[in-house]
N, C-alpha and C positions, 0 to 999 in steps of 0.2 A: 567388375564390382569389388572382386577382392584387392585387385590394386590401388583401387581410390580409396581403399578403410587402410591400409598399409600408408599409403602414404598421408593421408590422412594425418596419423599421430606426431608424425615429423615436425608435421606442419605446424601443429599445434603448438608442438613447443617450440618451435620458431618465431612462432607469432607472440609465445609468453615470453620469449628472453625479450625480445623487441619492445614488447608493451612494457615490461620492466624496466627498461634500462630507459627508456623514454619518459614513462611517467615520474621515475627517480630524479630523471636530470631536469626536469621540469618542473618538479616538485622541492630540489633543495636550490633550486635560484628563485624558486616564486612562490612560497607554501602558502600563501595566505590564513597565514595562523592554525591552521588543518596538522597535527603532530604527524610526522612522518608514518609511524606504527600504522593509523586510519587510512594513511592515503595508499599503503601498501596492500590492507584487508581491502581495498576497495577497487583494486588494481587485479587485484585476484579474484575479486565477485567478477567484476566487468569481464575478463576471458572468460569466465563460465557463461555469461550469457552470449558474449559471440559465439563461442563453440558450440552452443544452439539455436544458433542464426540471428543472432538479434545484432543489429547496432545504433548505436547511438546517435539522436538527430536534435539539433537545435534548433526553433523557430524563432523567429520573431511577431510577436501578433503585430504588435506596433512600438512606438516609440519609448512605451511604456513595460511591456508587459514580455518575456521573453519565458517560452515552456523548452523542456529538453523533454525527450521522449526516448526508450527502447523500440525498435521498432525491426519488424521479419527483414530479414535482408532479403529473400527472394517470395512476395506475395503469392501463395499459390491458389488458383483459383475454384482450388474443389476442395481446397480447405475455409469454412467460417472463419472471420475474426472477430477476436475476442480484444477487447480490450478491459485489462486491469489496474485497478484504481487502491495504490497503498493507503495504510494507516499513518496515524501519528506517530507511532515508532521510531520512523526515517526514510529514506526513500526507498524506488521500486529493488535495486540490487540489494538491498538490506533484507527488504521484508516477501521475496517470491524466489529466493535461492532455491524452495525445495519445490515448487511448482515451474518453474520455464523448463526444465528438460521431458519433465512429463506432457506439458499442456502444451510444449511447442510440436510436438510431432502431431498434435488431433488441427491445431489452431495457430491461424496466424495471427503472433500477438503485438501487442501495443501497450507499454506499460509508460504510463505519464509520471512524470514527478512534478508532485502539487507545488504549488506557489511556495518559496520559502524553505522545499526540501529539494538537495541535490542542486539541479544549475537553473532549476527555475525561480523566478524572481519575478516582479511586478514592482513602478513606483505607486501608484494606486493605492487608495486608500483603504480599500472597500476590503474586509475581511471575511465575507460571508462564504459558506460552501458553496452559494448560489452563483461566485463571483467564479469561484476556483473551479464549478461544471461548466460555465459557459467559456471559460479558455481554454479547458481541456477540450470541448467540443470544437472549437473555433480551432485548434492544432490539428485536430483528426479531420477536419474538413479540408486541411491546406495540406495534409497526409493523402486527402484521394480517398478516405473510409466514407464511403453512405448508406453502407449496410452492417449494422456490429450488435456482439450483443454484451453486455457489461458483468464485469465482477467488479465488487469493491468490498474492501473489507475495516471495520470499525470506523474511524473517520472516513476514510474512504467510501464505506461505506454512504455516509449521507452524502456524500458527493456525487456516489454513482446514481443514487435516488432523485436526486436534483436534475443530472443528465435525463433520466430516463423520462422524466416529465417534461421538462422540455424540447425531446425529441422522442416523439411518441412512433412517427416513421419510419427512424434509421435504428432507433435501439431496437431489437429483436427480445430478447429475454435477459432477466435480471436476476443477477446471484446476489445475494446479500451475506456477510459473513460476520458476526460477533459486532452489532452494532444498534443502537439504543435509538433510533432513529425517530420512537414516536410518547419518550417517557415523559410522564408528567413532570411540575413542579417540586412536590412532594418526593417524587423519586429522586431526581438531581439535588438534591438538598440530603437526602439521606445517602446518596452514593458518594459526594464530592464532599462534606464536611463532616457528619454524623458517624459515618463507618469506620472511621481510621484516624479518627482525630486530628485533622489536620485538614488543611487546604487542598484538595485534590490536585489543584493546577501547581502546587508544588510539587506533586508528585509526577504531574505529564513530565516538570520540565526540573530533570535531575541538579542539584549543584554538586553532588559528591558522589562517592562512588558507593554510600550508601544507602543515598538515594534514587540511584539506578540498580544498585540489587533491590529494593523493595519494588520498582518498576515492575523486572523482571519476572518476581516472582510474582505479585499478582497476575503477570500476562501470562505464564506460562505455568503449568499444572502436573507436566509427567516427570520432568527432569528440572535440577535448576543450572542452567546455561554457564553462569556464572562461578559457580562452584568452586572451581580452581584458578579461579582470575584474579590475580594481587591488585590489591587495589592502587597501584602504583602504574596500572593496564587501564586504569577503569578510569582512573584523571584524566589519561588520554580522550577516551572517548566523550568524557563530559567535557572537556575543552572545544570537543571537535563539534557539542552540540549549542557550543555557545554563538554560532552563527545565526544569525535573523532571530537573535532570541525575544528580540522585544515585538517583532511580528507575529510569532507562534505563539505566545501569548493572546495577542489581541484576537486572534482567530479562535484560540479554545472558548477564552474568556467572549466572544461572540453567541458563540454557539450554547454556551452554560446561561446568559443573561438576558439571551431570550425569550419573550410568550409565550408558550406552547399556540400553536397556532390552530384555531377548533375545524377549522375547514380544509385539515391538511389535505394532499392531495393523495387522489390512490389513485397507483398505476396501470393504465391497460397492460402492459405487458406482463407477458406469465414471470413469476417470481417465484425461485427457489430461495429460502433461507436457512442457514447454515448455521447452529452452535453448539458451543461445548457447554456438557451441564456444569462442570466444573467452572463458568465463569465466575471468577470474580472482578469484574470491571462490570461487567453487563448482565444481571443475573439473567436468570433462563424464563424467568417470567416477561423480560422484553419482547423475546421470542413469540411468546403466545401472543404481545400484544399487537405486533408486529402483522402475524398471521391474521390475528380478527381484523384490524384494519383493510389490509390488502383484499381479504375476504377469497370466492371461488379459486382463484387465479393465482393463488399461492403454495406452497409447499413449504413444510417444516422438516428438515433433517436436524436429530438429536446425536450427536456423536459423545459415544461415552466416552468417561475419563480423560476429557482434553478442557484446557483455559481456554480463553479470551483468546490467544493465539492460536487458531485451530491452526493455521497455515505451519506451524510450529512444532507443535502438541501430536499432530494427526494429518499431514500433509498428504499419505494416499487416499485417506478416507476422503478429503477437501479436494484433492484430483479427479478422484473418481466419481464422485455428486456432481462433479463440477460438470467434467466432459459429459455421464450420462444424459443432466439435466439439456444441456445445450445443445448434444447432439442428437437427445429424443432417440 
């Protein structure tokens, strides 16, 4: 035992120089417009999640529609899996940095990147969350998963909502995290233009770097992330999010112009929901409404002093609900 953690670290950075010099070389003959700087932070997320066993897998559903997934390198059988479902943010290495080393040791996990974020794509027209559960479902199918139970957090979150009802069999239990899954008209109308003066969906989708600090700090509540970032850092990453930008659009803008729907649906499976009272993206009254909806078969965790980002803000407390809830 002690010689496999010994050699262990060797390995590790073995495998970092390697991934570095490969992703480099392949990155200044083919960048497809991605600033170096991102493709290197992101070069650096990826060995964190192999070094927790995860790797990287590409499907094809069909001709059309192609998901990239994290996925356990070795399935183990007296471990649950879990599959988690990102926000709008960015994709899964962006937005679960501080939960894969904790949640992979309870759970074999599966993290999907939504249509649009990371290498997943679709020609398809269809923007709905309802389009982006049934591929991400149809990937974990062709994964071998028929027994999971789902996280998803803000966006993600209605995605994993969407899964969980249409696989009432294979989802097992539902975490929900900092996510407005059942607000009225009245409320999108005072969240998205009345609060902040502005256009909300300019604010999903940054043009400068002072519009991803304003992002920022609405999503995040204890620290601000950014603080020490020259905004000469921050072009970079608004550059790097100007990919599929006219798709990300028509998905938020889907989801905002919407009916509230009166017969939405509530899930048999047991639901844990998750937020900080400090939201300001989603206040904490969603939470409640959230909860009456779902009814018996719910649970409400309040985590003080953390945003919208709890994964962020409060990532043990968000680990430890997590794994409790699932592992009962």
């Amino acid at each position: 035992m002690a010689w496999s953690k010994l050699w262990s670290l060797p390995s590790f950075y073995l495998l970092s120089i390697w991934a570095i010099y490969k992703h480099l070389v392949s990155g200044l003959v083919q960048s497809n417009g991605v600033p170096i700087l991102v493709k290197l932070i992101e070069i650096f997320l990826g060995l964190h999640f192999r070094f927790h066993g995860l790797s990287p897998c590409t499907i094809d559903l069909d001709d059309q529609t192609t998901m990239h997934f994290w996925t356990a390198n070795h399935r183990r059988f007296d471990k649950p899996d879990l599959v988690m479902v990102h926000g709008y943010g960015g994709n899964s290495i962006w937005q679960f940095l501080g939960q894969v080393g904790p949640l992979s040791k309870a759970f074999n996990l599966y993290l999907p990147d939504l249509l649009f974020f990371g290498k997943s794509h679709t020609k398809q027209s269809d923007r709905s969350e309802i389009f982006q559960a049934k591929c991400v479902v149809e990937g974990l199918k062709r994964l071998g998963l028929n027994r999971f139970s789902l996280y998803g957090i803000s966006y993600g979150g209605y995605v994993a909502y969407r899964m969980a009802e249409m696989c009432p069999e294979e989802v097992e239990k539902v975490v929900i995290v900092s996510s407005g899954i059942v607000w009225t008209e009245d409320q999108k109308e005072e969240l998205l233009y009345r609060k902040y003066g502005r256009n909300g969906l300019e604010i999903l989708l940054p043009e400068s770097p002072r519009d991803l600090r304003l992002l920022v700090n609405l999503s995040v509540y204890k620290f601000d992330p950014l603080k020490w970032v020259p905004d000469l850092v921050l072009r970079k990453f608004v550059q790097a999010t100007k990919e599929y930008r006219k798709e990300k659009f028509e998905m938020v803008e889907h989801l905002l112009t919407k009916t509230p729907d009166s017969n939405f649906p509530i899930l048999t499976q047991e639901t844990l929901i998750i937020w900080g009272d400090r939201d300001n993206v989603f206040p904490l009254c969603l939470a409640y409404q959230l909860q009456r909806h779902l009814g018996p078969k719910s649970k409400l965790e309040i985590i003080k002093d953390t945003g919208h980002a709890a994964n962020i803000d409060s990532p043990e407390m968000v680990n430890a609900l997590t794994k409790s809830f699932v592992l009962n």
